[in-house]
Each structure stands twice: as C-alpha cells, then as structure tokens.
DOVEXDREN-673142 format. One line per 5 residues: for each residue x, y, z of C-alpha. Coordinates in steps of 0.001 Angstrom, whole numbers, padded with zeros to 6 digits. Example, Ala and Ser with C-alpha at 12.3 -4.5 7.8 and 13.67 -1.06 7.14 Angstrom:
BEGIN
012300:-004500:007800; 013670:-001060:007140
This chain:
BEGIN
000000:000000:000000; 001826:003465:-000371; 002827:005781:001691; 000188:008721:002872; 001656:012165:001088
002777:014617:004212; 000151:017053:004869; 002318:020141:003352; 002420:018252:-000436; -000047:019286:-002652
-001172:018521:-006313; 000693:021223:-008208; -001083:020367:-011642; -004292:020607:-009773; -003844:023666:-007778
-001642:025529:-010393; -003633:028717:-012138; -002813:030065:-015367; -000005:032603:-015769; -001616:035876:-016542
-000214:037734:-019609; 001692:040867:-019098; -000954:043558:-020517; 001094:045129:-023214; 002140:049189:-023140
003092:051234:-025728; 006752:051380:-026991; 007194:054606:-028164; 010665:056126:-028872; 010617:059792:-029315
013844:061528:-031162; 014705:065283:-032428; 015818:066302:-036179; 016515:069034:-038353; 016288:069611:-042094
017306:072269:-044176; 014948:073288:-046863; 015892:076373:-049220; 018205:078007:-046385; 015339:077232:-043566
015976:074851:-041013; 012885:072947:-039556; 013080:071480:-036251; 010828:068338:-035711; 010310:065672:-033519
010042:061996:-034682; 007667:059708:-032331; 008236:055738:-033973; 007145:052445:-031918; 003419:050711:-031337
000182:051944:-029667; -002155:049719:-027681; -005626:049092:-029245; -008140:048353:-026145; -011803:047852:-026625
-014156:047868:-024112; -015410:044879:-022447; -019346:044378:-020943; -019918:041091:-019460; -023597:040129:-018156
-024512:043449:-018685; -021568:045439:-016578; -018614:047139:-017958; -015721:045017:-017315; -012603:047183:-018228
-010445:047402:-021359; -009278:044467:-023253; -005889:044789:-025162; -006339:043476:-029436; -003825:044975:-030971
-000594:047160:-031148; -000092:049148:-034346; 002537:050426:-035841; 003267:054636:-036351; 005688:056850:-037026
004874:060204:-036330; 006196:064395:-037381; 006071:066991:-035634; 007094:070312:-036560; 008832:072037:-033017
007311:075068:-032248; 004548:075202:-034401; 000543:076161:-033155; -001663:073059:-033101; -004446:074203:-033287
-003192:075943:-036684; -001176:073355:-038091; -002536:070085:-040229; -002049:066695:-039462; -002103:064071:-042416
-002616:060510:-041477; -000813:058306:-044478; -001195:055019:-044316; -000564:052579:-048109; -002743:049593:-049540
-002191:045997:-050452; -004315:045248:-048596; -001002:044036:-046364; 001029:046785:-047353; 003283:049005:-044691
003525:052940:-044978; 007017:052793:-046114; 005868:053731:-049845; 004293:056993:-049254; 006462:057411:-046222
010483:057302:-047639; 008415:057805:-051273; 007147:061190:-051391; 005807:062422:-048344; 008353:061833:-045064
011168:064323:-044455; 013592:061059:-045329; 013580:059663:-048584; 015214:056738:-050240; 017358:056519:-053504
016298:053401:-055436; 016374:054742:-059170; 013627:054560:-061719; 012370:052033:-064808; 015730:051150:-066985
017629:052829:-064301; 017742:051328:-060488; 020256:052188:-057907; 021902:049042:-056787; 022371:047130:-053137
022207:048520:-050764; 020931:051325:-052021; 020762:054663:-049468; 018742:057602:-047785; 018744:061079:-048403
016740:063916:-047170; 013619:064997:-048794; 013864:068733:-049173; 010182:068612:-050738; 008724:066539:-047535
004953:067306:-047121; 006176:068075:-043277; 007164:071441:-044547; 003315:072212:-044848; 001531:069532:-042643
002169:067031:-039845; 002807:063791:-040389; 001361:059977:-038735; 002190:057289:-040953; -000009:054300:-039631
000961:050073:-040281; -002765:048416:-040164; -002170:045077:-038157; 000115:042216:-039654; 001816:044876:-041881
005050:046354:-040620; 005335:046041:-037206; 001835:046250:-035940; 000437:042749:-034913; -002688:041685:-033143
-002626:041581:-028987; -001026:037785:-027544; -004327:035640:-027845; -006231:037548:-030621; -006482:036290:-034041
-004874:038814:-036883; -007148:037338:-038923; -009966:039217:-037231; -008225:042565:-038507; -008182:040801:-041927
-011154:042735:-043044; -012952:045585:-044668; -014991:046612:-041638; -012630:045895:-039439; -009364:046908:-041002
-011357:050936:-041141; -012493:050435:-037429; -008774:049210:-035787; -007164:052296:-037920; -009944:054865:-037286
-009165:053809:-033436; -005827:054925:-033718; -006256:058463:-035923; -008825:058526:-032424; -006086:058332:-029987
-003839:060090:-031589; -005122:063175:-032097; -006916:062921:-028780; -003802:062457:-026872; -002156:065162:-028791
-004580:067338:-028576; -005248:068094:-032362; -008891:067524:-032221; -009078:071760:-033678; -005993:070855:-036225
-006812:070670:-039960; -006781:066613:-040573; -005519:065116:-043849; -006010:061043:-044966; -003340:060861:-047441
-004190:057116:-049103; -002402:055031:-051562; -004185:052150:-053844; -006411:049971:-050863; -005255:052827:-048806
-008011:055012:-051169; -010491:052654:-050460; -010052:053147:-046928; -009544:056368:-047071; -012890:056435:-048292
-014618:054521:-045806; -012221:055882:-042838; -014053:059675:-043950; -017542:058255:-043116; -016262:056347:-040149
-014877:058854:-038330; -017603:061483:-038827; -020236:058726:-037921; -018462:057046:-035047; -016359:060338:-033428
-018099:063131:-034880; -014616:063635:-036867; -014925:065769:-039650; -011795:066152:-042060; -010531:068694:-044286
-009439:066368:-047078; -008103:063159:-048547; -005709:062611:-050920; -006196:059534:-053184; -002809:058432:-055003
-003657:055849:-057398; -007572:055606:-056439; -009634:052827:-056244; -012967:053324:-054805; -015215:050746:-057008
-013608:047545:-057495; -016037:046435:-060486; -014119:049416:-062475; -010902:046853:-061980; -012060:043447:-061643
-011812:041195:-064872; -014596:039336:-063884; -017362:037045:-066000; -019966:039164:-067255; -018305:042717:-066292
-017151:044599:-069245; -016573:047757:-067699; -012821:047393:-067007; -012167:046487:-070181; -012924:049757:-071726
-011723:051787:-068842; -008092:050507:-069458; -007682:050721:-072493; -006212:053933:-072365; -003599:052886:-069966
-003181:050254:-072603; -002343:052598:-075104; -000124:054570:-072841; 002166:051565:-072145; 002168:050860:-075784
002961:054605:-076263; 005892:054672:-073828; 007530:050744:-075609; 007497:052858:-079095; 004405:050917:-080551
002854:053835:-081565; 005701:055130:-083626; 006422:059164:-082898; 003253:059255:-081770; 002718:062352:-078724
001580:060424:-075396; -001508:062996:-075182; -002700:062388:-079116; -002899:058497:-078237; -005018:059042:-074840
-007323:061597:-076178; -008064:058627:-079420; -007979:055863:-076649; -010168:057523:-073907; -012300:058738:-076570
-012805:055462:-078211; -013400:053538:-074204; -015890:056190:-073510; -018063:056024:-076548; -017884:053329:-079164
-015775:050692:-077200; -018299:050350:-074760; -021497:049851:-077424; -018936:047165:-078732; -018752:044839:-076193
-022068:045243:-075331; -023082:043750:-078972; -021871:040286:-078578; -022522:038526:-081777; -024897:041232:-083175
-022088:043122:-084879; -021813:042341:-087879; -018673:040660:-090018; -017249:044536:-090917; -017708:046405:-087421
-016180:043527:-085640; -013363:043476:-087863; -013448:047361:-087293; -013443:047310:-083769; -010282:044567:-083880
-008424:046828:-086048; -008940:049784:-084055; -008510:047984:-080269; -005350:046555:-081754; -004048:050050:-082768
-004528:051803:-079598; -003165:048852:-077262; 000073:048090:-079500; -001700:044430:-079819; -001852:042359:-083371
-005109:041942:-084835; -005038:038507:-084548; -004280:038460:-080353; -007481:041626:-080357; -009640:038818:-082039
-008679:035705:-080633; -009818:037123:-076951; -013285:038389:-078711; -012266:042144:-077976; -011643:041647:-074334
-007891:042403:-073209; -007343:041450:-069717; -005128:042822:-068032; -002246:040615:-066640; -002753:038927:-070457
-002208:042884:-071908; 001559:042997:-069891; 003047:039397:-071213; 001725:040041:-074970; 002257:043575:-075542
006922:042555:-076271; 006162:039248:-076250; 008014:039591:-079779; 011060:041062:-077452; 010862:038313:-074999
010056:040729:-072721; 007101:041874:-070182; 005751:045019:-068758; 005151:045543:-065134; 001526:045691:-063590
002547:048594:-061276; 004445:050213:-063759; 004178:049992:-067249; 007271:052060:-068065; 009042:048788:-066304
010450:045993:-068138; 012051:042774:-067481; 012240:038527:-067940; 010687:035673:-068004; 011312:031885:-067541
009465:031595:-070857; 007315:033193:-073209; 004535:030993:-073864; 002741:031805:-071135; -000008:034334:-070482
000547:035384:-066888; 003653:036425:-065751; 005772:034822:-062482; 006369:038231:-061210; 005848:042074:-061431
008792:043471:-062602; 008070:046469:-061562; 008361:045629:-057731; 012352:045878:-058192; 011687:048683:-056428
010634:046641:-053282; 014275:045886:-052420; 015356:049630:-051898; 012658:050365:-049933; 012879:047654:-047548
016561:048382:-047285; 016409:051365:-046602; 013248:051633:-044016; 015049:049165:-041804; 018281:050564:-041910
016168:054201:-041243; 013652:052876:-038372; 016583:051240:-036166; 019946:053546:-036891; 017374:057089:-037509
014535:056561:-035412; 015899:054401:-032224; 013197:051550:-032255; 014510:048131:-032091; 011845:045580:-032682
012931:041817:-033404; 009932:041192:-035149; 010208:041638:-039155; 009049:044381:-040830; 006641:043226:-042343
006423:045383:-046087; 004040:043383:-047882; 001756:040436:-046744; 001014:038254:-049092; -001422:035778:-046716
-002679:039108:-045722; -004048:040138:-049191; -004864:036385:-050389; -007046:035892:-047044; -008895:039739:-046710
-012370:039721:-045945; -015232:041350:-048015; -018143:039861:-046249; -020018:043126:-046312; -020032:042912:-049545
-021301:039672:-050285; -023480:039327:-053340; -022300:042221:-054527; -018929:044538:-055649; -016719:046168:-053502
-017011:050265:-053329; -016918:053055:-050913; -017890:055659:-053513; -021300:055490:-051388; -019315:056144:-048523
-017251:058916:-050101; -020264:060879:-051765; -022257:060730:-047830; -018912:061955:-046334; -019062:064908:-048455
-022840:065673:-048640; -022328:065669:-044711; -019266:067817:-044809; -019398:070273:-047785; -015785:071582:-046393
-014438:068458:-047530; -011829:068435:-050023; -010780:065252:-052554; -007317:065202:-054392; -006927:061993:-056694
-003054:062222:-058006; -003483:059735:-061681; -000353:057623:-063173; -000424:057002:-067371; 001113:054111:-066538
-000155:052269:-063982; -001942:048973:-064958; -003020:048271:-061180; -005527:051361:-060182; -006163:052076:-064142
-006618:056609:-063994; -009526:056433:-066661; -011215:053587:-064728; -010363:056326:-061147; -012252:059269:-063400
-015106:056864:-063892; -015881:056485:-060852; -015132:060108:-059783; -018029:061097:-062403; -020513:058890:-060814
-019794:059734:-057387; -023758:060958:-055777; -022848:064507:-054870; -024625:067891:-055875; -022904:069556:-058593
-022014:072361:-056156; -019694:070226:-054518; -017773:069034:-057939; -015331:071958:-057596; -014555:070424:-054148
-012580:067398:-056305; -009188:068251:-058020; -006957:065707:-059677; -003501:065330:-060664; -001852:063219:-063382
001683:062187:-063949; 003926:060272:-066455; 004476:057721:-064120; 003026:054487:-062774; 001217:053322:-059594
003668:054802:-057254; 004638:058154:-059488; 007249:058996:-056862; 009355:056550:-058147; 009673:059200:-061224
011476:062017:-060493; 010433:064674:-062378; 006888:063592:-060947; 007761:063064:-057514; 008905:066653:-057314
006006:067751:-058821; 003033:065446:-057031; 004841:067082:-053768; 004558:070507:-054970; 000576:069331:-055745
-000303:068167:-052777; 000951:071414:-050674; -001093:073661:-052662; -004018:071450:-051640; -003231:071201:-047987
-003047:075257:-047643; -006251:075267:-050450; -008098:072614:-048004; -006795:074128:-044157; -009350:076609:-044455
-006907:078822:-042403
C-alpha cells in the first residue's frame, strides 16, 4: 500500500492557475531632427514604436474594463514650435491590402527619402537615404499608420490577426488609432488630412464616413494616389465589361511609352484611346454577336491600334484584353514583359509561352525600400523591434475579408459621396499615373463622375496626373512635382 503524502504536499497540476499575460504598453521612442529646406531649417520631432488598441469589455450586462487586441505600428512628425491648433495633421497610411507605410512614407511624403532609381535605371544594393527637401512636413504634420500584420503592428497575444483581416474591421482598428492620436495630442481643432495610396483610397474612403459617424470627426481632405474606390471598375470578372474599356487607355499609354505607336505624342494616343473607351468601345462589347462581319473586324483593327496588340491576339480574346494577359503580350516579340505597377518597367521571363507572368517586374523597387526603411527605423529613429518588418503580406491580401459585400462589388464611392454631402468643407485630391496597370486613372475618373454629390460640390474634387506608374514617386520629375501638388491642396483645403 503506499505511503500517505505529508500534509504540506499538494497537487501542483491541480492547484496551479494560469499565468496571466503581461498587458502590453506602448513602446514609443521619441527623437529630435533638423532639415534644411531652401536656407530654412525645420526642427521636428520623430515619435516611432506601437500603440495599444483596447476595446471595451461588458460582461452580463456590466462594464468590465479594457481588453488589449492589438498594437499598431506609427511613425509620427512633428514640426517644433509650431501652433496646433493651426497646423494640419495628415494621417498616411498605403494599400495591399497588407502593405506598410514605407511607400508613401520614404516615397514622397516623409522628411527622409530613399534613392532606389527609376524604370531602366535602379540604384543598386544597398541602395541609401537622403533627405527629402520637398517633404509634405514642410506644410503639414505627419502619422504614418501600419494596419495590423503589416510592418510592425500585430494583433494583442491571444487575438487572431485574422480578425483585422477585413474591410470593416481593417477601417475600425485604424480609425481607433487616428482617435487616440489626435486625442492624446490634442489636435482635435488641427486641420486633418487622410493621405491614401491604392487599398489605402479605399479606406480612405470609408475611414471619412467612419470617423464622422463614429467620433463626430470631420476632415478637411483626402488625398487619393492611385484611387480605387469601385472595385467592379478593376475586376476582370465574367460578365463585367466595364474594365475592359476603362483601361484601355492605360493600354495605349504603355504601348505609347515601348514605341508601338511610332512618334506618336503620349496625349494624341489618350485623347483617341479615352475617346474610343468612352463612346464606341463600350457599345462594342455590349453587342456580342450582333455586330456584324465589318464592325467587328473594325473594332479589332482599331482595339489593336490603340493597345500596341496584333489583330489577330485583339480577335482571338473576342475584344476583351485582360489585363495581366495585356503585360506578357504587348513585347512578347522582345521576350520581354511590362510591369503591372508600372508599365514604363520591363524585365524577364522563364518563358514566353505563357499568359501570366511569375512576377511584377516592376516591384524591383521593393528591395530599396525595404533596405532602406530598416536601416532608417533602427539607426534614424531608435526603435529596435525583433519582429520583421513586415512590407508586404502576401497571406494578408490572399485571405482579406469582403463579407459586407457579399453578393455584390466592392465600393466606398457610397461612402465617399455621404462623407461629403455631410461635410461640404471636404476636399478630394486623386493624383493619376499614365502608366499604372493596377488602379487604371480612366477607370479612377469613372468612378469620380458617378460619385452621388450635388454639382455644387464638384469643384470640391481636383486631380492630378503624372507620367508615371502606380507609385509616381518613383519618377522624379513627378515626384517633385506630385509634392509641390499636394501642398497647394493642404493650404487650399486648411481653411486657415
């Protein structure tokens, strides 16, 4: 028989209770900098690390404190000894969805900028930083927000980042921080900016009804850079025709710019192309096999023109070019493809008998940017994080959520045109690449002409277009300029 256990022995395992998790804080590192722009030295203050996302728990009816979801990821300008209740704020946050800030932030806008060369001409590893004398901080302050799983933002220990995977809640967890922020630096009487890039547009768009609705937040502007605010304008899919018109004058700029339209200028072939997709194009497709023998053959011979295409490739996809199709065919005769980003870009293949490419060439880019973010963040900015930076997130783009949108297309022009009926202060910039074969600009001015607003507030919508691609910055000459652009419409929209 055994042994009794001595009275002071007890059943660990039994007894034991779960460790409780630290709650998590916010790691904010706060530095000082200088930059001298045209013989004028601007003092700011950086503020880089995460902030603590709480929501408010009820349980059987009572309030039962603050719960800890996420920490996101900012990095923050401030200009020294400027008023705050005079001076704008932009929040800037990029797309994907499961994209970082680091685009718009070392890109165009932040007062640190990084060198990685353009299409036919990229700056090697490692590549480098230098200061951006035409930094949007000169006119407006600056919070460039990760959404969760991009950068380093991440959902709380024990959530699920998949729960910030979404439309709804992807606007909610980011509106909570442009909350805090300007709450606990008491900007609620400062101008505020959403500067938006690609997916950032669309939640730009939604973020402006958001925070009016939920906070009573009304903004100055937004500035859309490479806009998407109705996704059937984009989406090749069964039955929709629409994008197949709208893009066919970035079609013909690509062509244009890879010498398939001879000496042709660049605004001659958009004014045939976006006259042709806005009048006959569309009656076209909308035929089917009613046209008859000559204006089907009509049609192919004038499609194939614009988009640098055969005749043969225009007919064998019945009039339709899709788009990831459009940037393998067009030098398929070069062994060659165009990038999706960028048109202006081109690069290899493992073969050319294939219809989709492996890769976007023009994300070359990526490498620079990452480079130079990480190197900025830890040897610049004094946060140390052994996480990754996370710059793009593939798993989170393949697995986002539109479940509010079941049954039918994705859009926040709704949103957009209620945010300005509400708010007739509101001000929309939408800045337009030729080139770029992601966020298509005719298929962006589309949508902009259909958005539900009085005609009174049309003047409240200015737009912007470059010879460049999805992220014009890249460009020189039209980075220099798109930052010149949007400070005339952060004084035109401060209303100070």
């Amino acid at each position: 028989m055994a042994a009794d256990k001595p009275d002071e022995q007890v059943d660990s395992k039994a007894d034991a209770k779960p460790a409780e998790r630290p709650e998590p804080t916010d790691d904010l590192v706060t530095t000082k900098h200088s930059i001298t722009i045209k013989r004028r030295k601007l003092a700011y203050t950086a503020t880089t690390g995460r902030v603590v996302l709480r929501t408010e728990v009820v349980t059987d009816g009572k309030f039962d404190g603050h719960k800890a979801k996420a920490e996101l990821f900012l990095t923050a300008y401030t200009l020294d000894d400027a008023d705050p209740l005079q001076r704008p704020v932009t929040f800037a946050f990029n797309g994907g969805p499961g994209s970082a800030s680091l685009w718009l932030h070392l890109g165009v806008l932040g007062p640190r900028r990084v060198v990685s060369g353009d299409a036919g001409n990229l700056e090697a590893p490692p590549y480098g930083l230098a200061d951006n004398v035409e930094t949007l901080l000169t006119h407006t302050d600056l919070v460039f927000i990760d959404p969760v799983s991009t950068g380093y933002s991440r959902a709380a220990e024990g959530e699920k980042p998949g729960d910030y995977h979404g439309f709804t809640a992807d606007i909610e967890s980011v509106g909570e921080l442009i909350r805090l922020w300007t709450s606990r630096n008491g900007r609620w009487l400062s101008p505020k900016f959403l500067a938006g890039e690609s997916y950032g547009t669309t939640r730009a768009g939604g973020l402006a009804e958001h925070l009016q609705h939920k906070h009573g937040m009304f903004l100055n502007g937004l500035m859309l850079i490479s806009s998407v605010l109705d996704f059937a304008t984009i989406r090749f899919t069964e039955g929709n025709d629409l994008p197949y018109a709208l893009f066919l004058p970035t079609y013909a700029a690509i062509a244009n710019y890879h010498g398939k339209h001879g000496d042709r200028p660049l605004e001659d072939v958009l004014r045939e192309a976006e006259e042709y997709a806005a009048r006959e194009y569309p009656w076209v497709l909308s035929q089917g096999n009613r046209l008859s023998a000559e204006e089907r053959a009509a049609a192919v011979a004038r499609i194939a023109s614009l988009s640098g295409l055969t005749e043969d490739y225009v007919d064998r996809v019945d009039l339709r070019i899709e788009h990831i199709r459009f940037f393998t065919e067009l030098l398929r005769d070069r062994r060659e493809v165009v990038g999706r980003l960028d048109g202006r870009f081109s690069g290899w293949q493992p073969d050319y008998g294939r219809e989709h490419m492996d890769d976007d060439v023009s994300s070359a880019v990526t490498g620079a940017y990452a480079a130079a973010f990480n190197h900025y963040v830890h040897a610049e900015l004094g946060y140390t994080n052994d996480l990754p930076y996370s710059v793009i997130s593939s798993d989170v783009n393949r697995t986002w959520s539109y479940k509010e949108f079941e049954g039918s297309h994705v859009t926040v022009a709704d949103r957009l045109a209620s945010a300005m009926r509400a708010n007739r202060h509101l001000k929309v910039h939408v800045a337009f690449g030729y080139y770029d074969g992601a966020t298509a600009y005719f298929a962006a001015e589309h949508v902009l002409a259909h958005l539900k607003i009085p005609d009174e507030l049309r003047a409240n919508i200015s737009t912007a277009y470059y010879p460049a691609g999805h992220m014009m910055y890249v460009h020189e000459p039209s980075r220099v300029q798109q930052a010149k652009d949007l400070a005339e419409f952060i004084a035109d929209a401060s209303n100070r």
